[in-house]
C-alpha positions in Angstrom: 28.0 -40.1 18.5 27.7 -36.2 18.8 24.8 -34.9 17.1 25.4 -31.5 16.2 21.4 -30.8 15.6 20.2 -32.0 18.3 22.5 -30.7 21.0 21.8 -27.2 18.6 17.8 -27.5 19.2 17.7 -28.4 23.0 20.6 -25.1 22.7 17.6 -23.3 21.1 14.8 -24.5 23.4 16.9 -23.7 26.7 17.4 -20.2 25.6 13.9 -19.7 24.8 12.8 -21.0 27.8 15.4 -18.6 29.7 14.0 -15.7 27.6 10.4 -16.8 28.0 10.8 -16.7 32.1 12.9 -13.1 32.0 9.9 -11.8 29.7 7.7 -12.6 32.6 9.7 -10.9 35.0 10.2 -7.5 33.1 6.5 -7.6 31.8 5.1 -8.1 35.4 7.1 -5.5 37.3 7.1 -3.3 34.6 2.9 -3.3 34.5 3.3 -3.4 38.4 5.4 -0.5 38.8 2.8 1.2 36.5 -0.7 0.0 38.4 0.8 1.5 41.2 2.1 4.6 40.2 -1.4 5.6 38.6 -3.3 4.3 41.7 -1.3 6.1 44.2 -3.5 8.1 46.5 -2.5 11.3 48.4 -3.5 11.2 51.7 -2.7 13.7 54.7 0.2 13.6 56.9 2.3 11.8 54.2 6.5 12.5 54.5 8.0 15.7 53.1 8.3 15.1 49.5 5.9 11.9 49.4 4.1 12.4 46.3 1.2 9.3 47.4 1.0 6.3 48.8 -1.2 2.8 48.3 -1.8 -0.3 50.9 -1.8 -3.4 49.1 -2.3 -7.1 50.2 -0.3 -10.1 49.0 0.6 -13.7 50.1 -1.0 -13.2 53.4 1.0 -10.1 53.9 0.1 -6.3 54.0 2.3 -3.6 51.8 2.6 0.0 52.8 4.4 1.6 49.7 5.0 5.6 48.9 6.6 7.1 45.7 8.5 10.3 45.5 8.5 12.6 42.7 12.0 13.3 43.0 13.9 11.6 45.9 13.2 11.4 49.7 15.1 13.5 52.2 17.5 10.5 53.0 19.0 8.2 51.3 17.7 4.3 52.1 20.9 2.2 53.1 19.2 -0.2 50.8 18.2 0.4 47.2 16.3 -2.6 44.6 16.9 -2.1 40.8 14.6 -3.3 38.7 17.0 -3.6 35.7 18.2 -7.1 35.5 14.8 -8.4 34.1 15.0 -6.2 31.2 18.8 -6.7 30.1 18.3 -10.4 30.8 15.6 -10.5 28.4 17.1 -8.4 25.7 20.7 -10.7 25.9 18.8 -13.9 25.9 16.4 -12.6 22.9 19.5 -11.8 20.4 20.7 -15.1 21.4 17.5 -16.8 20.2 17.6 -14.1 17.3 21.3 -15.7 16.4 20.2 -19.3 16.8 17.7 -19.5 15.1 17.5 -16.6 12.4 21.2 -16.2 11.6 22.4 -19.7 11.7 19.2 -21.7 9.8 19.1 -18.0 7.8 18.7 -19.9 4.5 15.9 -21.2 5.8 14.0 -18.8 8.6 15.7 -15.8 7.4 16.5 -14.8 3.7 13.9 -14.9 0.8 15.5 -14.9 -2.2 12.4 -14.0 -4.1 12.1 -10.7 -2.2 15.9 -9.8 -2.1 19.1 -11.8 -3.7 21.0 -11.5 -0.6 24.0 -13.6 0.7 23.0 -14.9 4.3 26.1 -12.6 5.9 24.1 -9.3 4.1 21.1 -10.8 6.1 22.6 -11.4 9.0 24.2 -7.8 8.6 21.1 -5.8 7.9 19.3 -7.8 11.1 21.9 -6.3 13.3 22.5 -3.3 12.6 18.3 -2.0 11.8 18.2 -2.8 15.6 20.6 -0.5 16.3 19.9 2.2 13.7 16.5 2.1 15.1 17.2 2.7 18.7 19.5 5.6 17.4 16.7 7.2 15.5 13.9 6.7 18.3 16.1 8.0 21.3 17.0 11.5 18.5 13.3 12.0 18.4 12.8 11.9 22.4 16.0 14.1 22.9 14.6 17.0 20.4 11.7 19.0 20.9 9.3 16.6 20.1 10.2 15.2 24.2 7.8 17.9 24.9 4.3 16.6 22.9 4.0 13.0 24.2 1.5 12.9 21.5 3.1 13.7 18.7 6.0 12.1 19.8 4.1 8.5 20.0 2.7 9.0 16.8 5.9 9.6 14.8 6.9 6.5 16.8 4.1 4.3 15.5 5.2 5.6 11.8 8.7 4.5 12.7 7.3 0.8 13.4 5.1 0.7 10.5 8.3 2.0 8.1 10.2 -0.6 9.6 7.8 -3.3 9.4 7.2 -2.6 5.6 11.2 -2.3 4.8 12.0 -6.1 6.4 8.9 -7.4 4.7 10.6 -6.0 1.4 13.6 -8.0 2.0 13.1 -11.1 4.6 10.6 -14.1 5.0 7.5 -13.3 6.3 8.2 -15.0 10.0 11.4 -12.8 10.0 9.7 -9.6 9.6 7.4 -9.9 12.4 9.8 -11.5 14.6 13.0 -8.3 13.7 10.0 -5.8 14.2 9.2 -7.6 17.6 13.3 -7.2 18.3 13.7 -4.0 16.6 10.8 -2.6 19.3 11.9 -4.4 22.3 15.6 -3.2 22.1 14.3 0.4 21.8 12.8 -1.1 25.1 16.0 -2.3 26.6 17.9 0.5 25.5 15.1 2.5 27.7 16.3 0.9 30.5 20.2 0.7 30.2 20.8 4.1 28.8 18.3 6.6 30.0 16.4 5.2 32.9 18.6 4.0 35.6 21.4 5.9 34.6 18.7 9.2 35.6 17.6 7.2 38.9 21.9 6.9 39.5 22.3 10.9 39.1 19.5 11.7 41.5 20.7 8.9 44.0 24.2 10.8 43.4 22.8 14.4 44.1 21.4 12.9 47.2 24.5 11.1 48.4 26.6 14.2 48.3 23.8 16.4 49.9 22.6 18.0 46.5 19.1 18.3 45.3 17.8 16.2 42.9 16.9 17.9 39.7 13.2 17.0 38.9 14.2 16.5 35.4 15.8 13.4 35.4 12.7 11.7 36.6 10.3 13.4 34.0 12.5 11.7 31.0 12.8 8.8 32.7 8.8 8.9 33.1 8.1 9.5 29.3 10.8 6.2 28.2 8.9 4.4 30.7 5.4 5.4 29.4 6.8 4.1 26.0 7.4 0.8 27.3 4.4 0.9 29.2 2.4 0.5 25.5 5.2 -1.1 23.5 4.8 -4.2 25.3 2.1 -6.5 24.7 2.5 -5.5 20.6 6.4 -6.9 21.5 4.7 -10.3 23.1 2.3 -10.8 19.9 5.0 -10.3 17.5 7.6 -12.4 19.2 4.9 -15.4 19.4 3.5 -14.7 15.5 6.2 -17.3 14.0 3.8 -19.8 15.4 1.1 -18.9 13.2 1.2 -18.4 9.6 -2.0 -16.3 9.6 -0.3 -13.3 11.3 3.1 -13.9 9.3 2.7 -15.3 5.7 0.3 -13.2 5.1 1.0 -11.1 2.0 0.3 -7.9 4.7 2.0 -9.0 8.0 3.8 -5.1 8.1 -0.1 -3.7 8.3 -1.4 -6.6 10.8 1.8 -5.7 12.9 0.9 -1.6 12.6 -2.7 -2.5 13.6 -1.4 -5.0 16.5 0.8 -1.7 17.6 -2.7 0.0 17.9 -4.0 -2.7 19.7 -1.7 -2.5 22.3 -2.7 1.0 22.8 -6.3 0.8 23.3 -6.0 -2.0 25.9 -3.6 -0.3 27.4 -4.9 2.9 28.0 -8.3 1.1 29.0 -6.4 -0.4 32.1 -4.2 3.0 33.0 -7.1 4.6 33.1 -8.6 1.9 35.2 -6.0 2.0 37.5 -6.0 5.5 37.8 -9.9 5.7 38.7 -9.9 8.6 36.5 -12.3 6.8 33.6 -13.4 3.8 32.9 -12.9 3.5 28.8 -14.7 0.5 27.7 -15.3 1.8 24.4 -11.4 0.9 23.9 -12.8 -2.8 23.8 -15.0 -2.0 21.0 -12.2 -0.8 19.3 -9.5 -3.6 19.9 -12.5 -6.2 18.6 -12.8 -4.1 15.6 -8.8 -3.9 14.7 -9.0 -7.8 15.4 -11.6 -8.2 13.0 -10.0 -6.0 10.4 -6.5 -8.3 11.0 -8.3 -11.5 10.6 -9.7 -10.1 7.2 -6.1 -9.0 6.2 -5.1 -12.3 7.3 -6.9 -14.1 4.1 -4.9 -12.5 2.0 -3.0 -14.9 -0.4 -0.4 -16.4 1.5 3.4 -15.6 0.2 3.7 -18.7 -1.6 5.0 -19.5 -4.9 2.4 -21.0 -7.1 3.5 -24.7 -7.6 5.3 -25.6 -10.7 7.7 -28.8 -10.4 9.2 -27.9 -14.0 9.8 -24.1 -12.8 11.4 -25.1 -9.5 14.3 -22.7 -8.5 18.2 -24.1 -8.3 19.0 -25.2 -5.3 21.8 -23.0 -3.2 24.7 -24.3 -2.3 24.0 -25.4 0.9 20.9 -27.4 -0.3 23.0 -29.0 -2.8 24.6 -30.8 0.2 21.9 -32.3 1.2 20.5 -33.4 -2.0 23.8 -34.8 -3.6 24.2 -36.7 -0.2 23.6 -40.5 -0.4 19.9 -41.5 0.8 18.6 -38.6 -0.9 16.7 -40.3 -3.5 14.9 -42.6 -1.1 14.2 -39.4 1.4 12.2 -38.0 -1.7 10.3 -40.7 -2.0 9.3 -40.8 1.1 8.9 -37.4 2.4 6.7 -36.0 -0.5 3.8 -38.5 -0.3 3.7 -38.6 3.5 4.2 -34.9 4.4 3.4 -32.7 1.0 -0.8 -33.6 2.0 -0.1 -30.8 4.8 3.5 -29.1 4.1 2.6 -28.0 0.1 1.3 -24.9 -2.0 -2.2 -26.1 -1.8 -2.5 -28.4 0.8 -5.2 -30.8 0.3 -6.1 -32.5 3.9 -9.0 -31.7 5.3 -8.8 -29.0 7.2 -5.4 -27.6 6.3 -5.7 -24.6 4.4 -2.3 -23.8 4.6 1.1 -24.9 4.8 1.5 -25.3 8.5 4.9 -22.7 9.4 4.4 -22.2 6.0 7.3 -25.0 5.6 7.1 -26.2 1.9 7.9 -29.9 1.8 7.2 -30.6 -2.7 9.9 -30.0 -4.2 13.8 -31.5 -4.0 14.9 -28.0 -2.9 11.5 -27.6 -0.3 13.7 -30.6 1.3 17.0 -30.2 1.2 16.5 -26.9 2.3 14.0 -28.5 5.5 16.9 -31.2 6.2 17.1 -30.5 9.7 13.7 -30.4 10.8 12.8 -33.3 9.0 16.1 -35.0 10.5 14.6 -34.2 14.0 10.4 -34.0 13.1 10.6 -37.0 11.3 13.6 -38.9 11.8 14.8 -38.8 15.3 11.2 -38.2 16.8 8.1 -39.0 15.8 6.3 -35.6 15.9 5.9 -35.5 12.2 3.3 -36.3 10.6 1.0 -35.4 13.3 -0.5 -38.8 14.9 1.1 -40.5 12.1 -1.8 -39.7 10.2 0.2 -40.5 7.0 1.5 -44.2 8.1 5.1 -43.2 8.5 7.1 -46.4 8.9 10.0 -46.7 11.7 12.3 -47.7 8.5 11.4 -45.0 6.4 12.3 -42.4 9.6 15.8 -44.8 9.7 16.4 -43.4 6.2 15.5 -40.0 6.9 18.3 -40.5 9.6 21.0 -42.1 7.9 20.4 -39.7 4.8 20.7 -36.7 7.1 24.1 -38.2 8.7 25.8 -38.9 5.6 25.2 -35.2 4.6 26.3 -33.7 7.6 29.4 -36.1 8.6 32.3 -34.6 6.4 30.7 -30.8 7.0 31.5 -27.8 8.9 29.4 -27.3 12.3 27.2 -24.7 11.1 25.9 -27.1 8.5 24.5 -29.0 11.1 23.4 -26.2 13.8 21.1 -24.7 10.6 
């Protein structure tokens, strides 16, 4: 039989692993490209227009590189871009985005105690803040403000912290950190496709047809990349913070995202300025221990859970209703309850567990109905959940979580299944 959820997940784990492996490509040549630039050394007799150059050893072989400011004298017969990683990690990121935040959306993405919001005016405002954002950044770098770095960075940081609070005011807590993390990265991306190489394509232009380069070109293209250069490992934390419900549920993710964004900067700048020889900053270590500190403390702030009230519990949404109306229900909410709620509940009361682990909610009839599908695969089809079967799930009680979840799903639509 075709099971639409689980051909879905291993859909969802393929792309994550294809965006996990182009991450590591555009991270590494992207703090490569910048290792070297700031360690380049001028020495004498260097080509005309040779701005340094840096011997390097690798895999049993030596490296002889030199950078030009502008462009050398003669154009190479053969030219690498370094653009692929980046566009392949953006494409395969709103994939992953789509999977899993547009399509489960009830579930990951809209929280109806923040905003009443239909899951297409979700899915809506997720696209189109990336895009609005990107808009707004690339306006500030193309004003004056391109001209006080500075200033310009820290207008940028106000942007992210602005954004942050606005999608905590409206989606769950693991979509806010995750839309910041995309919302940042395709400013990123949209560094790349739009300003950088289509620069490095007019100089390589001026120098086909025997022009000279405008130095320009390479200065903008410098100050994007200098963006990205402290963007990223903020953009790694963020996209790996669904994981833990310490960075996310907290009830002040937006300020442990703006202090991560700092974070990022001072460990950052320690190792550009260690690979520049011009200082050696440790004090920037103090301060990234300090900001870490002060995000763990923010951290044991209530997390955003409803205080647990079975007589108060909210109606179930449509979608849920198809679940819980399905036959096998009944016995599902006998079962699930008593052998996962110890763990997945408002106060969790194993030892240990101190809160609701993905801060998945597993009490109430709507906490399952609206979980079908990981229960269907945690539960039912493997036996991941509970951990260790610490609980004493039986192999029939996982055969009802199965059949319930198949009767609910075997008359429906595919999306009901893909959720």
């Amino acid at each position: 039989m075709l099971d639409i959820a689980i051909i879905w997940d291993w859909l969802a784990f393929a792309v994550r692993w294809l965006h996990v492996i182009t991450a590591i490509a555009w991270i590494g040549s992207s703090f490569y490209f910048v290792a070297l630039d700031l360690g380049l050394k001028k020495v004498p007799h260097l080509p005309v227009g040779a701005h340094g150059e840096e011997w390097q050893v690798h895999g049993g072989g030596f490296y002889h590189i030199q950078k030009y400011l502008v462009a050398p004298e003669n154009m190479p017969e053969h030219l690498v871009w370094f653009k692929w990683e980046s566009y392949a990690t953006w494409l395969s990121g709103a994939g992953l985005l789509m999977i899993v935040y547009w399509v489960s959306g009830e579930l990951y993405l809209i929280d109806p105690s923040k905003a009443d919001l239909a899951l297409w005016q979700g899915i809506l405002i997720s696209a189109g803040s990336l895009s609005i954002g990107w808009l707004v950044y690339d306006y500030l770098c193309k004003s004056k403000l391109g001209d006080s770095p500075t200033l310009l960075m820290v207008l940028l940081f106000a942007l992210l912290v602005a954004m942050g609070y606005g999608y905590n005011e409206i989606f769950t807590g693991r979509a806010t950190m995750l839309h910041l993390g995309a919302f940042t990265a395709t400013i990123m991306s949209a560094n790349v496709f739009f300003i950088i190489i289509p620069n490095q394509k007019i100089v390589v232009a001026d120098l086909k047809a025997g022009r000279t380069p405008d130095a320009k070109y390479g200065k903008i293209a410098k100050l994007r990349s200098t963006h990205n250069n402290y963007l990223t490992l903020p953009v790694v934390f963020l996209m790996l913070s669904n994981h833990y419900p310490l960075a996310f549920a907290s009830e002040y993710n937006w300020l442990i995202a703006a202090l991560v964004f700092l974070m990022g900067v001072s460990i950052r700048h320690y190792f550009n300025s260690n690979h520049a020889g011009t200082s050696n900053p440790t004090w920037t270590w103090l301060v990234t221990a300090i900001l870490f500190v002060a995000i763990i403390q923010l951290s044991m702030a209530p997390l955003q859970q409803d205080s647990f009230d079975a007589s108060d519990a909210r109606p179930l949404t449509q979608t849920e209703q198809v679940f819980a109306s399905a036959e096998g229900f009944d016995d599902v909410m006998a079962i699930v309850p008593g052998r996962c709620a110890m763990c997945h509940s408002r106060e969790p009361f194993y030892e240990g567990i101190h809160w609701a682990p993905k801060n998945l909610l597993l009490e109430t009839e709507a906490d399952v109905a609206r979980a079908a599908k990981q229960i269907y695969l945690q539960a039912g089809v493997t036996d991941a959940m509970p951990p260790a079967n610490v609980s004493f799930m039986e192999e029939d009680e996982r055969r009802q979580i199965i059949a319930w979840y198949r009767n609910a799903t075997k008359d429906q639509p595919f999306w009901l299944s893909a959720r």
